[in-house]
Structures are given as structure tokens and as C-alpha cells.
C-alpha positions, 0 to 999 in steps of 0.5 A, a space after each residue: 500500500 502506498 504510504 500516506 493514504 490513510 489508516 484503513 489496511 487490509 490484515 493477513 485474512 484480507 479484512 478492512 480495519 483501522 490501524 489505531 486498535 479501536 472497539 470500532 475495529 472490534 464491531 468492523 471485524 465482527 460484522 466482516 466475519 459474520 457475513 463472510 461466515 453466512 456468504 454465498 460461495 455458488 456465485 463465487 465460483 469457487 472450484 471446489 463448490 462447483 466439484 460438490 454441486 456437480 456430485 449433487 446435480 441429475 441432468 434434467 430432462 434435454 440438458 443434452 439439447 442445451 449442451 449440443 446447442 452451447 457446443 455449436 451457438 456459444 450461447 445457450 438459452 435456458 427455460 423451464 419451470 421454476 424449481 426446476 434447478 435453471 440455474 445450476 443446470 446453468 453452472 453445469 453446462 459451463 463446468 463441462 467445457 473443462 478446466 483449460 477455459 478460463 474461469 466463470 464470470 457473472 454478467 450483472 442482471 441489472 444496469 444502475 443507469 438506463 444509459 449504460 449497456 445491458 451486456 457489456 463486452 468488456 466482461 468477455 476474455 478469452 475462453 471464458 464462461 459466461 452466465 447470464 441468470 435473468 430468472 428474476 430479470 423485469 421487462 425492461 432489462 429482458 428486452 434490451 438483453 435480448 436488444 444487445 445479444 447479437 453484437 454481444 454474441 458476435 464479439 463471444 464468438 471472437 473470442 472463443 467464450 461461452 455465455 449460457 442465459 437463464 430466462 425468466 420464465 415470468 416473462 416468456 411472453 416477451 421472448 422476441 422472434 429469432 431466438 428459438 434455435 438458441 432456446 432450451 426448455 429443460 424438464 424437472 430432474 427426478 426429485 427422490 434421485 437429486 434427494 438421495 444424491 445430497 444424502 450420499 454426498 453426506 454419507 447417509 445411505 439408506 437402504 432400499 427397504 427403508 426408502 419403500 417404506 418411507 415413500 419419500 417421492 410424496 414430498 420429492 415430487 413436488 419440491 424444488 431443487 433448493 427444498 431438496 437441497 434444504 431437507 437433504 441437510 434438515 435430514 443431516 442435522 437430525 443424524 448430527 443432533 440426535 442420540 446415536 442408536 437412533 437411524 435413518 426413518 428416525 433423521 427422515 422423520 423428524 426432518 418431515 416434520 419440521 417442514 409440515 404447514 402449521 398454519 392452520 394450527 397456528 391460527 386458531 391456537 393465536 386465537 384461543 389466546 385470551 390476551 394481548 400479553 399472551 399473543 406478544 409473549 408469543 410473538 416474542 419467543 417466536 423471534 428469540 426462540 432459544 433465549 433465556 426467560 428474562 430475554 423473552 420477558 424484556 422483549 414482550 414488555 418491549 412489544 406492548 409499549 411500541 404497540 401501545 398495548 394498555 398497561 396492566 395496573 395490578 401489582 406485578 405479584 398478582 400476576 402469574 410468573 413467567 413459567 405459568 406464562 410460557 405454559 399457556 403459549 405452549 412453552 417451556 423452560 428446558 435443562 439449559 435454561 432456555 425457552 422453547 416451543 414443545 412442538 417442532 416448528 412452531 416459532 417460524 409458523 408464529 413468525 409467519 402468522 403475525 406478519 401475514 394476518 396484521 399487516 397493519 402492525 408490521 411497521 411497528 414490529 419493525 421498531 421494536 425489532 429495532 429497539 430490541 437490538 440495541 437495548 436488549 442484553 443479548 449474544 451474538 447469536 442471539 442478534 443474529 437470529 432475530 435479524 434474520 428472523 425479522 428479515 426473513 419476514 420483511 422479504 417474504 411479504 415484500 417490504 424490503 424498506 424495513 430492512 435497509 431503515 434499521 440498517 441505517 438507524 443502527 449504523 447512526 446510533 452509536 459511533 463505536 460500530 457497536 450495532 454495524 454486525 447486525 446492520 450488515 446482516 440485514 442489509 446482506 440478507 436483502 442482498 442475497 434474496 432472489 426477488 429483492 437483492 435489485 432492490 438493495 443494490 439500488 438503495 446502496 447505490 443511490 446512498 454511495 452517491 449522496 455526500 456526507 454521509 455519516 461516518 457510521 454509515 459509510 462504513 456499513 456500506 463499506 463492509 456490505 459491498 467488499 463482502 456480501 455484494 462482491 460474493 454475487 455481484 462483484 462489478 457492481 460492488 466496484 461501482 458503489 465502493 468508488 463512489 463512496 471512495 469519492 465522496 468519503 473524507 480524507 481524515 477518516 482513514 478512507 475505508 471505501 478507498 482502500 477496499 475498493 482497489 483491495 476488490 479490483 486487484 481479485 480479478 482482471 475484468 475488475 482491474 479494467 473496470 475500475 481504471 475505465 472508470 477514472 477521471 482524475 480531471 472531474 476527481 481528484 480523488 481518482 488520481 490517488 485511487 489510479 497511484 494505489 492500483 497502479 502499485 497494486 497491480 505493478 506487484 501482481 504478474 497475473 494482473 499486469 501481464 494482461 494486455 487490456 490491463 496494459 493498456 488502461 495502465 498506459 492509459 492512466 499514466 498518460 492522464 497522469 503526466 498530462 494533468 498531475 504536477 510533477 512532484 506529485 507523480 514522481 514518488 509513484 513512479 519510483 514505487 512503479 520502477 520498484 516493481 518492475 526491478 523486484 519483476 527481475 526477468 519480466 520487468 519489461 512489460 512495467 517498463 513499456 508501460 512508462 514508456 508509451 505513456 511518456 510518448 504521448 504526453 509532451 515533456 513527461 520523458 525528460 523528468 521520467 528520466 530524471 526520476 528514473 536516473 535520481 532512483 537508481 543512485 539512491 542508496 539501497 540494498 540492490 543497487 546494482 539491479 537499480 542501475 541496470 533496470 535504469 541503463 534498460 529504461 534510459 535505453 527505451 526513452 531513447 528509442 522512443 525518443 528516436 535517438 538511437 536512430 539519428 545516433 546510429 546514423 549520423 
């Protein structure tokens, strides 16, 4: 890292903090671990994920098509029910061209502004696999996709990539004419074959017999690919959890019954409570099943006071205690202290039972949750359960704006950072949400490109974009955390500034993307982000040996010496001759680099050969390498000066 920049730094496991030991740090490194610890790896990618999901997956009724018409198009376009696994059948089509390829990349499914590309070209590198999911895509979107995917085909097959386009089955009545030969509508794989598939994969195996007799197939039928994925590892946790002399029909059982429809049920035993305190104490232990009594009571008092429930005037000992409480809501206090509901299942049905049937109290369920965050003693995994029980909930009945409004008035509430895990969270889960991620990436977005924003806040957005939107969405985090690079203050230790070149630097596409971004003319800011890449990618062969990412370099430099004084570029380009002499042998890329910039803009080759000549003498450890590495450097400013020319013949 180029000194001077700032007191953010990223430590050995790549996690963005402070440098003066803070609590602030603390909450920063708990929040980038929490979401790191529930992060999404299918969209990142990763080998290994995709080696296990290929173990799980059931080719699904014409995948041969879609394989056959890939082979020959280059592109694919997939259909068919939801449910029926579109998107990994999507992954698996890719996964098979094989390892020489290049690596997997995902298009974004949504532009931040209308004037920008629905496909951008610039995501296509040789041999490489593209996938396009649009299951969730909106009409505009699909419509200039399909607007863009001939001259977007055109430049795939130039350079031998691969794209496969997972279609939004809401929207086939929109599919424009010419598209046929490329479209492919797959079946349903078998649903009792993917199950036992994931089964394997965890080393259950049950026998014939037991299968017969269970008939898992009036489930498997109807399930989609994710439930079956889900209940495979409900059926884990009943063989991890329970007693060791219990066996498969046992784990199968108790895994079936925590996904049977207690609605019903919940129903009329809400409407048997004769009191409002009973409906709260159980919508209470419903979010914070688990916890100890004290915890539920606090939250139910909590409860009745943001919904302006009366207050009961009778002495408090006239009352029932908490045990007779929890008995009439069908709870208990187990051997560990904490309150649970006696039947499996329970609590989620509760949850969904009060957000669904008063609808007119979900904004103040909103404020209690966000009281009970902050005011409430709890643990970490007791916060972290009743986020994602609130988010949970806040998706499913599509009021997104809740989630996104806590967020930000925890980050606002205490400037240690205390509340930003539990910010992060909520924003994350909106972020991962199939239906509504759009939505929080939008929000993001818009908050990046407001001024002044707090510092609270600017740091949850911070650690949002660098973990949770870069798992899935990784150009558009690029976006986001340069606009809050931009905007952010000097003297607050740059955190956007730093993460921001940190996620450029994983990935070439987000190398070039971020330098074709610059203007330091309209932000001077862009200038120090341009000096910090450049020392980043100058130290990392894979990045600068690209030719696309040569050319952006040469590009930056030549804005660089063009408009930048002079005393201000000069120590970069020390660190830049730096780098090319710890490259030894594969110093001359770096050095061409200074050198075409210096052609194209007038003056910029006599101070490059006066900083360039001062570096070498200075005194250091390798002075002999310097020396050469100046001798080689001085030989092609000449050359491109053509003074070598005139000099051989005169």
C-alpha cells in the first residue's frame, strides 16, 4: 500500500480495519466475519463448490439439447419451470467445457443507469464462461438483453467464450422472434434421485427397504431443487443432533416434520389466546426462540409499549410468573435454561402468522425489532437470529424498506460500530434474496452517491459491498465502493478507498473496470485511487501481464503526466520502477508501460528520466539491479525518443 493514504489496511485474512486498535475495529471485524461466515460461495465460483454441486446435480430432462446447442451457438438459452434447478443446470453446462477455459464470470442482471449497456463486452476474455441468470430479470432489462445479444454474441464468438442465459420464465411472453434455435426448455430432474444424491454426498445411505417404506417421492415430487437441497441437510442435522442408536426413518422423520404447514394450527391456537400479553409473549419467543426467560420477558414488555398495548395496573405479584406464562403459549423452560416451543416448528409458523394476518402492525414490529437490538442484553447469536428472523419476514411479504431503515438507524446510533454486525446482516440478507437483492443494490447505490454521509454509515456500506455484494455481484460492488471512495473524507482513514482497489486487484475484468472508470480531471480523488492500483497491480504478474490491463495502465499514466504536477507523480513512479526491478526477468512489460505513456504526453520523458536516473543512485540494498533496470529504461526513452536512430546514423 502506498504510504500516506490513510489508516484503513487490509490484515493477513484480507479484512478492512483501522490501524489505531479501536472497539470500532472490534464491531468492523465482527460484522466482516459474520457475513463472510453466512456468504454465498455458488456465485463465487469457487472450484471446489462447483466439484460438490456437480456430485449433487441429475441432468434434467434435454440438458443434452442445451449442451449440443452451447457446443455449436456459444450461447445457450435456458427455460423451464421454476424449481426446476435453471440455474445450476446453468453452472453445469459451463463446468463441462473443462478446466483449460478460463474461469466463470457473472454478467450483472441489472444496469444502475438506463444509459449504460445491458451486456457489456468488456466482461468477455478469452475462453471464458459466461452466465447470464435473468430468472428474476423485469421487462425492461429482458428486452434490451435480448436488444444487445447479437453484437454481444458476435464479439463471444471472437473470442472463443461461452455465455449460457437463464430466462425468466415470468416473462416468456416477451421472448422476441429469432431466438428459438438458441432456446432450451429443460424438464424437472427426478426429485427422490437429486434427494438421495445430497444424502450420499453426506454419507447417509439408506437402504432400499427403508426408502419403500418411507415413500419419500410424496414430498420429492413436488419440491424444488433448493427444498431438496434444504431437507437433504434438515435430514443431516437430525443424524448430527440426535442420540446415536437412533437411524435413518428416525433423521427422515423428524426432518418431515419440521417442514409440515402449521398454519392452520397456528391460527386458531393465536386465537384461543385470551390476551394481548399472551399473543406478544408469543410473538416474542417466536423471534428469540432459544433465549433465556428474562430475554423473552424484556422483549414482550418491549412489544406492548411500541404497540401501545394498555398497561396492566395490578401489582406485578398478582400476576402469574413467567413459567405459568410460557405454559399457556405452549412453552417451556428446558435443562439449559432456555425457552422453547414443545412442538417442532412452531416459532417460524408464529413468525409467519403475525406478519401475514396484521399487516397493519408490521411497521411497528419493525421498531421494536429495532429497539430490541440495541437495548436488549443479548449474544451474538442471539442478534443474529432475530435479524434474520425479522428479515426473513420483511422479504417474504415484500417490504424490503424495513430492512435497509434499521440498517441505517443502527449504523447512526452509536459511533463505536457497536450495532454495524447486525446492520450488515440485514442489509446482506436483502442482498442475497432472489426477488429483492435489485432492490438493495439500488438503495446502496443511490446512498454511495449522496455526500456526507455519516461516518457510521459509510462504513456499513463499506463492509456490505467488499463482502456480501462482491460474493454475487462483484462489478457492481466496484461501482458503489468508488463512489463512496469519492465522496468519503480524507481524515477518516478512507475505508471505501482502500477496499475498493483491495476488490479490483481479485480479478482482471475488475482491474479494467475500475481504471475505465477514472477521471482524475472531474476527481481528484481518482488520481490517488489510479497511484494505489497502479502499485497494486505493478506487484501482481497475473494482473499486469494482461494486455487490456496494459493498456488502461498506459492509459492512466498518460492522464497522469498530462494533468498531475510533477512532484506529485514522481514518488509513484519510483514505487512503479520498484516493481518492475523486484519483476527481475519480466520487468519489461512495467517498463513499456512508462514508456508509451511518456510518448504521448509532451515533456513527461525528460523528468521520467530524471526520476528514473535520481532512483537508481539512491542508496539501497540492490543497487546494482537499480542501475541496470535504469541503463534498460534510459535505453527505451531513447528509442522512443528516436535517438538511437539519428545516433546510429549520423
Amino acid at each position: 500500500m502506498t504510504p500516506g493514504f490513510g489508516t484503513f489496511v487490509s490484515d493477513a485474512h484480507g479484512a478492512v480495519h483501522t490501524g489505531d486498535g479501536t472497539q470500532f475495529n472490534i464491531y468492523l471485524q465482527e460484522a466482516t466475519s459474520r457475513l463472510r461466515a453466512r456468504g454465498r460461495t455458488l456465485r463465487a465460483f469457487a472450484a471446489d463448490d462447483l466439484n460438490r454441486l456437480y456430485q449433487c446435480f441429475v441432468e434434467p430432462s434435454r440438458f443434452d439439447l442445451a449442451r449440443a446447442a452451447l457446443r455449436t451457438h456459444g450461447t445457450v438459452l435456458l427455460s423451464g419451470p421454476p424449481g426446476s434447478g435453471r440455474r445450476t443446470a446453468a453452472l453445469m453446462l459451463l463446468h463441462e467445457l473443462g478446466t483449460d477455459a478460463a474461469g466463470f464470470h457473472e454478467l450483472p442482471d441489472t444496469r444502475d443507469d438506463v444509459d449504460e449497456p445491458a451486456l457489456d463486452t468488456s466482461g468477455i476474455h478469452d475462453r471464458g464462461r459466461l452466465l447470464l441468470d435473468l430468472s428474476n430479470s423485469d421487462p425492461d432489462q429482458y428486452a434490451a438483453v435480448q436488444r444487445e445479444l447479437s453484437g454481444f454474441r458476435a464479439e463471444l464468438l471472437r473470442r472463443a467464450a461461452r455465455l449460457v442465459v437463464v430466462l425468466p420464465q415470468h416473462l416468456a411472453y416477451l421472448q422476441q422472434d429469432g431466438l428459438e434455435q438458441l432456446t432450451v426448455e429443460i424438464g424437472r430432474p427426478g426429485g427422490t434421485e437429486v434427494l438421495m444424491r445430497h444424502l450420499r454426498l453426506a454419507d447417509i445411505h439408506p437402504t432400499r427397504d427403508e426408502l419403500a417404506a418411507l415413500n419419500p417421492a410424496s414430498y420429492t415430487a413436488s419440491a424444488s431443487m433448493s427444498e431438496l437441497a434444504r431437507f437433504a441437510d434438515r435430514i443431516r442435522r437430525a443424524r448430527d443432533s440426535g442420540p446415536p442408536h437412533r437411524g435413518f426413518p428416525q433423521w427422515y422423520a423428524e426432518a418431515l416434520e419440521a417442514l409440515a404447514d402449521r398454519g392452520p394450527e397456528v391460527a386458531a391456537f393465536v386465537a384461543s389466546l385470551d390476551t394481548g400479553r399472551q399473543r406478544a409473549l408469543a410473538l416474542a419467543l417466536a423471534m428469540l426462540h432459544g433465549s433465556a426467560p428474562d430475554v423473552v420477558f424484556h422483549a414482550t414488555a418491549k412489544l406492548l409499549t411500541v404497540v401501545g398495548h394498555p398497561e396492566d395496573d395490578q401489582p406485578r405479584l398478582e400476576h402469574t410468573d413467567l413459567t405459568a406464562e410460557f405454559n399457556s403459549i405452549k412453552a417451556e423452560t428446558g435443562p439449559d435454561g432456555l425457552v422453547r416451543f414443545r412442538t417442532p416448528a412452531y416459532a417460524a409458523a408464529l413468525r409467519q402468522h403475525f406478519w401475514t394476518y396484521l399487516p397493519d402492525l408490521r411497521s411497528r414490529f419493525r421498531d421494536w425489532v429495532g429497539q430490541c437490538v440495541p437495548e436488549l442484553t443479548l449474544e451474538a447469536p442471539e442478534r443474529t437470529a432475530l435479524v434474520l428472523h425479522f428479515a426473513g419476514q420483511c422479504l417474504r411479504t415484500s417490504r424490503p424498506e424495513d430492512l435497509w431503515e434499521l440498517a441505517e438507524r443502527w449504523s447512526r446510533r452509536d459511533d463505536s460500530g457497536r450495532f454495524m454486525p447486525d446492520a450488515a446482516e440485514a442489509l446482506a440478507e436483502g442482498l442475497h434474496h432472489d426477488r429483492h437483492g435489485r432492490a438493495f443494490r439500488k438503495w446502496i447505490y443511490d446512498k454511495a452517491r449522496t455526500p456526507a454521509l455519516p461516518t457510521g454509515l459509510v462504513q456499513l456500506l463499506v463492509v456490505v459491498c467488499s463482502e456480501a455484494m462482491a460474493a454475487t455481484h462483484p462489478e457492481q460492488a466496484v461501482v458503489r465502493l468508488h463512489h463512496l471512495a469519492r465522496r468519503e473524507s480524507e481524515g477518516r482513514g478512507r475505508p471505501a478507498f482502500h477496499a475498493l482497489t483491495e476488490l479490483a486487484c481479485r480479478d482482471v475484468h475488475l482491474v479494467t473496470l475500475l481504471l475505465d472508470r477514472l477521471a482524475p480531471e472531474q476527481w481528484p480523488v481518482d488520481g490517488s485511487i489510479f497511484y494505489e492500483l497502479a502499485a497494486l497491480v505493478a506487484h501482481n504478474r497475473a494482473l499486469h501481464v494482461n494486455v487490456s490491463v496494459r493498456r488502461r495502465l498506459t492509459t492512466g499514466w498518460t492522464g497522469v503526466f498530462r494533468h498531475r504536477p510533477d512532484d506529485e507523480w514522481s514518488g509513484h513512479a519510483e514505487h512503479w520502477l520498484g516493481a518492475a526491478c523486484a519483476a527481475g526477468t519480466h520487468s519489461e512489460p512495467l517498463l513499456d508501460v512508462l514508456v508509451d505513456a511518456g510518448s504521448r504526453s509532451p515533456g513527461a520523458f525528460g523528468r521520467l528520466h530524471i526520476v528514473a536516473r535520481d532512483w537508481s543512485h539512491a542508496r539501497s540494498e540492490n543497487q546494482t539491479l537499480r542501475r541496470a533496470l535504469f541503463s534498460a529504461f534510459s535505453l527505451k526513452l531513447d528509442t522512443a525518443q528516436g535517438v538511437g536512430i539519428h545516433t546510429a546514423r549520423a
